[in-house]
N, C-alpha and C positions, 0 to 999 in steps of 0.2 A: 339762772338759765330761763327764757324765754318759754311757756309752756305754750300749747297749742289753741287753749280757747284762751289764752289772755292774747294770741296773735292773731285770733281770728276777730275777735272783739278790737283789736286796735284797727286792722283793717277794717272792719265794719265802720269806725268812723272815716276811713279816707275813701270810701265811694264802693266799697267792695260788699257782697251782698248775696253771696252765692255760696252753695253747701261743697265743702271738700269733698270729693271724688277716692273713694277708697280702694285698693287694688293692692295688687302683691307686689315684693318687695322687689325693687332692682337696685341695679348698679351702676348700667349704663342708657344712652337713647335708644338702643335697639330694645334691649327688654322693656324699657319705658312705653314705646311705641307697643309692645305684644299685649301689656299690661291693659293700657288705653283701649285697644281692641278688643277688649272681653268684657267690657264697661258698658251696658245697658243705658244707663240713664245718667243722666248730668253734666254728661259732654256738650260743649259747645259744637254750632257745627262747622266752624273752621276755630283752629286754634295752632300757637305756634309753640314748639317746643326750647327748651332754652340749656345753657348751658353754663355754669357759675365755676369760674375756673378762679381757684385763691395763689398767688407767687409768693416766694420769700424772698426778695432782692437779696444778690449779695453786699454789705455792705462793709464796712470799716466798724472794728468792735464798739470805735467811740458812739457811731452813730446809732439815735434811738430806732428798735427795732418797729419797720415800716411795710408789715404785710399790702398787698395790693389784691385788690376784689377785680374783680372780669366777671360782667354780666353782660351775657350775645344769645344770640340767637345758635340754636345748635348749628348748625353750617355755616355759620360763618367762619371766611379763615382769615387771618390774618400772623405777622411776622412779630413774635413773641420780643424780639432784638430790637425790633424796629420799633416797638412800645415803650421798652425800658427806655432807650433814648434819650424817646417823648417825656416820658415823664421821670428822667435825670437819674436813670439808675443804670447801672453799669452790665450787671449780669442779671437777668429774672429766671430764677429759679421756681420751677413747682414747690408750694409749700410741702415736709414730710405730713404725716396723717399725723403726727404729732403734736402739728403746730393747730392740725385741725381738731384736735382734743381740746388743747391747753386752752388754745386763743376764743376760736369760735363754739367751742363747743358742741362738736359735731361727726360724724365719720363720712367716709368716701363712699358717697352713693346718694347721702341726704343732704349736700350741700346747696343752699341757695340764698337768693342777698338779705333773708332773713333770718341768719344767724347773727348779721352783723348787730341782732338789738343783741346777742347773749358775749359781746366785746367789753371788756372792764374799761372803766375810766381811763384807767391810767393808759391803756393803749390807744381806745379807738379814738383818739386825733393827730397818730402817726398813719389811721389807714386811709389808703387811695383805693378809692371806687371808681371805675370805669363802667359807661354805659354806653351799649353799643345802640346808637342811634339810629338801627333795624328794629330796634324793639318801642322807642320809646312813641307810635302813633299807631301799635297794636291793638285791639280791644281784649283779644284771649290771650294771654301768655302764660305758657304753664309751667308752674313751680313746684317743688318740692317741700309741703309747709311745716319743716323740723326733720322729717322723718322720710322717706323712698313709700313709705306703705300708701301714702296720698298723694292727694296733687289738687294744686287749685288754679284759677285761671284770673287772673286781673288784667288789668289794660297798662298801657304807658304812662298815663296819669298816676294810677293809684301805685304804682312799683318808683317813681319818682315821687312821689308824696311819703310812701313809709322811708325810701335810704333818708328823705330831706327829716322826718320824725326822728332822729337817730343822735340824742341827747350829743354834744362833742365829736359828732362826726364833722371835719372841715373843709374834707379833700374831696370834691365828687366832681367828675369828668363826662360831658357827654364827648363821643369818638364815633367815627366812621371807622368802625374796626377794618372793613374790609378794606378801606386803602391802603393799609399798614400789610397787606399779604406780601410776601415776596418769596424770597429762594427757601427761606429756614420752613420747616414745616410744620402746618401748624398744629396745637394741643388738637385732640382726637376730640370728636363729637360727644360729650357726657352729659346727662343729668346731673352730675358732681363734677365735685374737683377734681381733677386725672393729676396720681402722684408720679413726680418725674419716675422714669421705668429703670429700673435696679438691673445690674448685671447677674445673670441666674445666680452667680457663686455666691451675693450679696445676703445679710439676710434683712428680711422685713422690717421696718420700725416698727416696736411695739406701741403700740396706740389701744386706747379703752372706746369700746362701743360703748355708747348713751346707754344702752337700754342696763349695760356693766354698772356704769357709775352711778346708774338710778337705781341700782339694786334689783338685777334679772329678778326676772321670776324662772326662768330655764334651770334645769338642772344639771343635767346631760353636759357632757363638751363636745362639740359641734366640729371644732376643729383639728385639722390632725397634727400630731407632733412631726412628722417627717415631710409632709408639705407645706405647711404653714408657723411652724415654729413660734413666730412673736402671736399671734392671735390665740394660737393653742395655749404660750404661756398665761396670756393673760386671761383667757376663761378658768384655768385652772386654780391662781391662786385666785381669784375672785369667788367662782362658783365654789369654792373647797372652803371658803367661809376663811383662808389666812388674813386677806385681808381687804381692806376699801380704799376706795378713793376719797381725796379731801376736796377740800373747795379751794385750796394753797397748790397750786399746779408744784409736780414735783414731790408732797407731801400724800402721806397716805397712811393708814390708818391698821395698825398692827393687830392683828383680832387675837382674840386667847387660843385657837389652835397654833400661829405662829408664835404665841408671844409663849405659849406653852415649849416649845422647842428651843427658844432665846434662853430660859430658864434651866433649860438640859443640860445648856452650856455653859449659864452663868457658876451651875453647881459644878459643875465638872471643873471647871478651871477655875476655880476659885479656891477649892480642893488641894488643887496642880501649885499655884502658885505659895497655898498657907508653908505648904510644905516646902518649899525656895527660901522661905520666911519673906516673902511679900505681905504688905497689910495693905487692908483697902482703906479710901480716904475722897473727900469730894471738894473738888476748887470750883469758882464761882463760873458762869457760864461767861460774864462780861467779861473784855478785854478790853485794855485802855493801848488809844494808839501810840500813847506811847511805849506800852511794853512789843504791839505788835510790829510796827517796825524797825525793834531796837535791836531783831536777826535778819539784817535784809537778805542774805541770800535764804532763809529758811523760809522766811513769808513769801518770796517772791514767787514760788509756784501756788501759791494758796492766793494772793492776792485777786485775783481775776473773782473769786468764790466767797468771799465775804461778805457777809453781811453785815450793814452797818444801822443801828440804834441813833435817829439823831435829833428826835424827839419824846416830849415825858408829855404826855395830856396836849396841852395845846402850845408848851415851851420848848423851845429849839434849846441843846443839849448844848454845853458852853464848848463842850469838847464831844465828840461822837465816839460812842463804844462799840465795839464790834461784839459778835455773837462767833461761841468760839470755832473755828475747823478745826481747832490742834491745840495742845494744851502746855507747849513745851513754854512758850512764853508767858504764860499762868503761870505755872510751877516754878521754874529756873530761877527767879528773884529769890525764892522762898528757900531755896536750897540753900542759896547764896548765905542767908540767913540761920537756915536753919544747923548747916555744918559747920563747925570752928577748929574741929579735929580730928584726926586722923582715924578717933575713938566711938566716932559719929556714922562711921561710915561700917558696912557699907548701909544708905538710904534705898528702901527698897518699897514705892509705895504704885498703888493701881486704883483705879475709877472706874465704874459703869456709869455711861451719862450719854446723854446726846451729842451729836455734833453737828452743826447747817453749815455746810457748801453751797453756796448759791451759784451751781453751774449750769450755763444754760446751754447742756449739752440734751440729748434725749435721752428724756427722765425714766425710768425700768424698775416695776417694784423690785425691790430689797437689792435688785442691783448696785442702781443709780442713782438717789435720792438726797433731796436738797434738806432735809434731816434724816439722820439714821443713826440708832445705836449701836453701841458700841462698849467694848474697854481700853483703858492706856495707859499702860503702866510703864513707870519713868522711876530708871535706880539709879545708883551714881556709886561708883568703886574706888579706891586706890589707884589697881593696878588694870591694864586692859586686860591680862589674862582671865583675871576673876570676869571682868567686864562681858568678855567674848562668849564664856564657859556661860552664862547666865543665856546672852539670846540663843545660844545653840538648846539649851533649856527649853525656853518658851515654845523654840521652834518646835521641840518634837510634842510640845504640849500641844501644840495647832495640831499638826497633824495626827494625834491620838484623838482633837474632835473630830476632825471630817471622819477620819476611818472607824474607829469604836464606836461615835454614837452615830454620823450620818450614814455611814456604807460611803461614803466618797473616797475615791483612792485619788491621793497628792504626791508631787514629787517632790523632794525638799532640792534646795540650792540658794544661792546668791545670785540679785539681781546684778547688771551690767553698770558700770559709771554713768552713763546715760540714763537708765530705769532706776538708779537707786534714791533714796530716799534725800531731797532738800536740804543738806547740813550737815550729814552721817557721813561717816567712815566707809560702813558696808552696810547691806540690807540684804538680809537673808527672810527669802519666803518659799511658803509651801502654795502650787500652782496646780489645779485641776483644768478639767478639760471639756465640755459640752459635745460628747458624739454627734447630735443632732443636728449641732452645728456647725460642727468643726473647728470652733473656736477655744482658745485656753482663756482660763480667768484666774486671777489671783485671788489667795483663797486667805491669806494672811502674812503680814509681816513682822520682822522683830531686824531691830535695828545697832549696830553700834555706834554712838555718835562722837565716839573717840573724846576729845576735848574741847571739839569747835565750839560746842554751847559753853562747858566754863568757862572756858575765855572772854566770851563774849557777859554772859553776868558774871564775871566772877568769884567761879565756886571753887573753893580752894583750900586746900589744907598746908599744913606745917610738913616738913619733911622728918617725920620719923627718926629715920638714917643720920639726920645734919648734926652738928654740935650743937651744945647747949648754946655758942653766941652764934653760931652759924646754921638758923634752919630753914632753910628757902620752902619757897612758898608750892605747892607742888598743886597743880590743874586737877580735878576728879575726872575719871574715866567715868562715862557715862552712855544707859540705852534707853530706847524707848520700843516698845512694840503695843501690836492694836490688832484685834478682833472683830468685826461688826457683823451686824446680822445680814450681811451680801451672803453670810454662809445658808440661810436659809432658802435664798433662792437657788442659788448652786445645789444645794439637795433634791428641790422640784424640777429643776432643769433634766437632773441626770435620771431622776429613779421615776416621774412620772411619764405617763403612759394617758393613751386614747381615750381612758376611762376617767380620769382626773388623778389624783395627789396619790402617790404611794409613800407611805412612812416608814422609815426604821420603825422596828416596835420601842425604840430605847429610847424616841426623843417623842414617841406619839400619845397625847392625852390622852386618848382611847387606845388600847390595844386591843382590845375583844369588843366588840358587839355582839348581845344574843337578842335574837329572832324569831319572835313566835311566828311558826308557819303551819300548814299543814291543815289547818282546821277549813272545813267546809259548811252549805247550809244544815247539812247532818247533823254536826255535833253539837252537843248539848250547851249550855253554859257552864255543866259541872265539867264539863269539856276544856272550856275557854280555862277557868279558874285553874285547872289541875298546871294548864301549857305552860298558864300567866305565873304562876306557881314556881314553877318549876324553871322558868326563868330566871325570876330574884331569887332563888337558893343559889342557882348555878353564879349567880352575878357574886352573890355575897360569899360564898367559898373560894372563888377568885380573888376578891380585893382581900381574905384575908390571908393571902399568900402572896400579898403585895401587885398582882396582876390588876390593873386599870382595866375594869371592868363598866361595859354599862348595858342597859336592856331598852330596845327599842318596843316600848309597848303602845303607839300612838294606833287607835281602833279606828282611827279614820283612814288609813294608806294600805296599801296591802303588801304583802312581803315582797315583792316585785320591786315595787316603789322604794321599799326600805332600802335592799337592797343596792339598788344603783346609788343613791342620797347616799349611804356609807361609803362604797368604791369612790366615787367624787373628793369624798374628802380622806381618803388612803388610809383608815383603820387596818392595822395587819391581819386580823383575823377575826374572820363572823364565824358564828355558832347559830348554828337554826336547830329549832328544837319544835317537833309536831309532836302530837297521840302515838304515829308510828315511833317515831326514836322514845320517845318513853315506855312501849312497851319493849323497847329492846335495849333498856337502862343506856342509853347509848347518845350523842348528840354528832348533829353534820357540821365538823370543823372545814372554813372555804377562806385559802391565803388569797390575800390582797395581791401579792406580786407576781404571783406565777397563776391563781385562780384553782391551784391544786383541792382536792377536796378528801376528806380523809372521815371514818367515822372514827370516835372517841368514846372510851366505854365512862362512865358517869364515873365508876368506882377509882378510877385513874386518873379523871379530870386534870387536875393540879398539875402532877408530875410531867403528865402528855401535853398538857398546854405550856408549861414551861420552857419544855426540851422544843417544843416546834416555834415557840417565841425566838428563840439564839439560833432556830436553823434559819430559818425565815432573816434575821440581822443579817448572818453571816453569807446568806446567798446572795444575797442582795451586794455584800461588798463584792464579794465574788466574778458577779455577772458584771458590776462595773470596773472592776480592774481589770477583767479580759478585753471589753470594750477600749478603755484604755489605752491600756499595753498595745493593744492590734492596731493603735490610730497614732501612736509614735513611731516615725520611720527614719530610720539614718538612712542622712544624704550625703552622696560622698563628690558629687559635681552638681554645678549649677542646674544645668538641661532639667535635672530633675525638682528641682526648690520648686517652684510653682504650680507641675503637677499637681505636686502630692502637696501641697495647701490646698487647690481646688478638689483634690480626691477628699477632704473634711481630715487632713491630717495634720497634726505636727510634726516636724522634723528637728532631729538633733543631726547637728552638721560638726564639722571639724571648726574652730573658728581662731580670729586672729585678736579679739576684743578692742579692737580701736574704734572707738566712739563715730569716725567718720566711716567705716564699713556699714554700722548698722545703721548710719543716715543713708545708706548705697542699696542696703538690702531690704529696706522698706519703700525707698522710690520704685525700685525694679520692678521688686513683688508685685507693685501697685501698678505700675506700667502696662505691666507682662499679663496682670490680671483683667484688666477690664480694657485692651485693646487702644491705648491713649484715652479713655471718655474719662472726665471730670469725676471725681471721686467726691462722693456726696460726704458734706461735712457734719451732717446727721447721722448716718451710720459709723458703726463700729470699724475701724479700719478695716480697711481693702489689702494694705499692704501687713508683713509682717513684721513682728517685733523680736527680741528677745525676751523670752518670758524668764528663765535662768538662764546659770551655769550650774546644774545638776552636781549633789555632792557625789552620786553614785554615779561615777563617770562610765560610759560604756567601756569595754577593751577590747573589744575583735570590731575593726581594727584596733589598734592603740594610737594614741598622739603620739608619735616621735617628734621630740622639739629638734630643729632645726628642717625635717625631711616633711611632716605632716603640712600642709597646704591650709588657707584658707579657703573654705567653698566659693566663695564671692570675691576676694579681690588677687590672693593668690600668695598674700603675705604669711607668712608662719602663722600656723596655729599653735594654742596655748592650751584651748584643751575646747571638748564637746562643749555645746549649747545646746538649750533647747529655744525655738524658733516657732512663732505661731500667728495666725489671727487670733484677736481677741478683744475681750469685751472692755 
């Protein structure tokens, strides 16, 4: 990324010569203009304001991705339609702030045509720059130089001399913007990019502020969970220390508090699984394409997402390997090999390892991510019963994590023919729910793949049953199920708060913080010693009753500071310990999740920390399954499906499961939601899915087959659904 005096130093040599102008932070021309107005010195005394607007053409997936740059004069207006046109592109779409993260490197407020030096090789000679030929016999034109906090001024010379500086830049356009005005209306007057304007129901793309990815120095979270949801999440896990940004858009960086929480998991269900008689075991990460397309309907939804290996040093690969998304066509040869009889079975083995999807959807930490860990474990049975009895297994294993160690309450059920898994039988997952959003997310799957995969590698046994000259050859039943750490943002999602990260106590590396406080310029140092003292006993009587315990003793911050720096990163329980609480053998216990604050007598420590550890888990499930519960509404008529999406609910309806219904009730949704306007193909659906078929069917009403109705087209229903936006 381009920094600011290696940009002021590059324009120093194109004619530019003059000190950047410092002011407070904006968004848009109006505050720009207020900003300017309180500026004493270094203003020019005419100068023209500008406005750098970034599109994302829609294009054909073949086609290389071809951002378009718009640099104008703030007032200028011109016909957004009427440009594509011009320069052969069919729909110009606002870039998401997303694309102003990955690509330019930037957010919405600081954008200007000097981001285009922080464009990667590989892109910038699909970008089209536009310059509106108002600006370019200017002498002052004012820019934004990385950042909203400055502003500097150069002429038309030197703003065409840096985009022509621009290594692989090839597309530059001067335009009389202004002839291009017509009926359509045009982008709004901004200092930045203006992102196309979302439907309220919509929520935000998540995108990382510069000052995020360079490592804040902020502590605090800034933004609110209930009006701004994507910003909010992303200060939280960032400032909460879970995790970073990478320099691999999509890729990011697992820090030991999240990686701490993956570990909760990994033991717990590792646990779950010995006990199944699962072993664990690790295949290579390479796939040769010819094992990858040898299930083409399995690969065919993963295709779009691979990544391909097709160079070693500076030699092109005679054959190209992929990197794996799925590990079914790893394994499945091996089985083939590995089984001969009926004696062999059942094979029952699972992985922790990686796996890259390269989707160029918007990327969401531990959501969405073009690497992410994971398990996947792949058995193979006889018979489907045994087969079936195994994923219902796993299933209740997911959901004993979200709910015993996250506090997350899941629904279990079976996904739709249309939702279910690439090559499987059935897919059965447990499905949570983001109040804040309204949205449901799938929280894990376990799959029965019936016999489509032996068939296809030929995994097979003897028939038992058969005679000794007659024993036909019989197919293995066979699943696969997978876990990744998406569950760890589904935890941050639901249980943090305005403050930063709230943790179960059962998945959090620290559960206790103690706090020296209390001490003033009064007290002595035999003062300080007794507090600091009395600290590390309390610390070390805790870890040895197994309680993660740690002492923030740092003499430069003051309890204030500490404070908030712990709430940020959601430890369940502080302990502050002054002069006063030790003469009263006594310490100030203060919960993370509710802020409750209780004294605790020193002699009880242990037991009272204990017991308020498990109430503290169990509240927390508590508060979120009423939350929950209160945001699932049966629908028993259409009129109402919509509402109550837009009220941030799910709906279980009566339904009829024909795969062409839920293509019916996701157009609708979508419809009905945002008034006919183009549904951005960067957000998370507008319309609704089916997230299950719930095993714990509602019954007041009940389905009566033949009399029960579909909600949506009016065919029989077969039994409830659950129905949501989601991520």
């Amino acid at each position: 990324m381009v920094e600011l005096d290696a940009l002021i130093s590059k324009l120093s040599t194109l004619g530019f010569n003059k000190v950047p102008v410092e002011h407070s932070a904006v968004e848009n021309v109006e505050e720009w203009k207020k900003a300017l107005g309180t500026v004493s010195n270094g203003l020019p005394e005419n100068y023209v304001l500008t406005k750098t607007l970034i599109y994302k053409p829609k294009q054909p997936k073949s086609e290389p991705f071809a951002p378009v740059v718009i640099v104008a004069k703030d007032d200028t207006v011109f016909n957004s339609k009427a440009l594509g046109t011009l320069l052969k592109f069919k729909d110009m779409r606002f870039a998401s702030e997303d694309v102003l993260k990955d690509t330019f490197q930037t957010v919405k407020g600081s954008v200007s045509p000097f981001v285009l030096g922080n464009v990667s090789s590989e892109i910038i000679g699909n970008v089209r720059v536009v310059i509106d030929k108002a600006l370019v016999n200017e002498n002052n034109i004012a820019f934004h130089p990385l950042d909203s906090l400055r502003t500097v001024f150069i002429s038309g010379p030197t703003l065409k001399a840096y985009i022509a500086s621009i290594d692989g830049l090839e597309h530059v356009t001067e335009l009389d913007l202004a002839s291009l005005a017509g009926a359509a209306p045009a982008p709004a007057a901004g200092g930045s990019t203006k992102v196309a304007k979302k439907p309220a129901a919509t929520e935000a793309t998540v995108a990382a502020k510069t000052e995020e990815s360079a490592g804040s120095s902020k502590l605090g979270i800034e933004a609110s969970k209930e009006t701004d949801f994507s910003k909010w999440y992303q200060q939280v896990v960032v400032r909460s220390d879970m995790l970073d940004y990478y320099d691999v858009s999509g890729c990011y960086i697992v820090r030991p508090t999240a990686y701490f929480v993956w570990q909760q998991i990994q033991e717990f269900f590792d646990a779950g699984i010995r006990a199944l008689g699962v072993r664990n075991c690790y295949f290579p990460m390479f796939v040769s394409q010819r094992a990858l397309e040898q299930e083409k309907d399995h690969i065919e939804g993963f295709a779009p997402e691979v990544a391909w290996v097709t160079k070693a040093g500076t030699t092109d690969l005679a054959v190209p390997l992929a990197i794996r998304p799925t590990s079914e066509t790893v394994m499945y040869p091996y089985f083939a090999k590995w089984i001969r009889s009926h004696r062999d079975l059942p094979l029952k083995i699972n992985q922790w390892c990686s796996v890259v999807r390269w989707e160029f959807k918007n990327p969401q930490p531990f959501l969405r991510t073009r690497e992410f860990l994971w398990q996947e474990g792949h058995c193979a049975y006889m018979t489907k019963d045994e087969a079936y009895t195994e994923v219902l297994d796993i299933l209740t294993l997911y959901r004993r994590i979200y709910e015993e160690l996250l506090a997350v309450p899941v629904i279990e059920g079976v996904k739709s023919e249309k939702e279910k898994f690439a090559g499987g039988v059935a897919t059965t997952t447990v499905e949570s729910f983001i109040p804040a959003t309204g949205r449901g997310i799938q929280g894990g799957t376990s799959h029965y793949l019936g016999q489509n995969f032996s068939k296809m590698f030929d995994v097979v046994v003897e028939d038992p049953e058969g005679t000794s000259t007659d024993r036909p050859k019989i197919h293995v039943h066979q699943t696969s199920w997978g876990l990744s750490t998406r569950t760890i943002g589904v935890m941050v999602m639901i249980h943090g708060d305005d403050k930063g990260l709230v943790l179960p106590p059962r998945v959090a590396e620290t559960q206790v913080i103690i706090v020296p406080c209390g001490l003033t310029s009064k007290h002595t140092d035999e003062d300080r010693r007794r507090v600091t003292d009395a600290c590390l006993t309390v610390e070390a009587r805790l870890k040895k009753v197994g309680i993660r315990a740690d002492s923030d003793l740092r003499d430069n911050y003051t309890p204030g500071f500490k404070y908030s720096h712990w709430e940020v990163r959601g430890v369940p329980l502080r302990l502050e310990i002054g002069p006063k609480d030790l003469e009263k053998q006594s310490v100030l216990s203060v919960r993370r999740d509710n802020f409750a604050k209780a004294s605790v007598a020193l002699d009880k420590l242990e037991s009272t920390l204990e017991i308020l550890l498990h109430t503290i888990q169990d509240d927390m499930l508590i508060r979120a399954r009423k939350a929950f519960d209160e945001r699932v509404k049966l629908v028993l008529k259409w009129d109402d499906f919509v509402p109550t999406l837009n009220s941030k609910c799910l709906t279980m309806i009566p339904w009829c499961e024909r795969e062409e219904c839920e293509d019916q009730i996701k157009a609708r949704s979508t419809r009905d939601a945002i008034n006919d306007e183009a549904e951005d193909e960067k957000e998370p659906s507008m319309g609704a899915k089916s997230l299950c078929l719930p095993h714990n069917q509602p019954q007041d009403p009940p389905i009566i087959p033949g009399q029960t109705k579909c909600v949506q087209c009016g065919h029989n229903a077969k039994r409830y659904a659950l129905f949501g936006r989601s991520y």
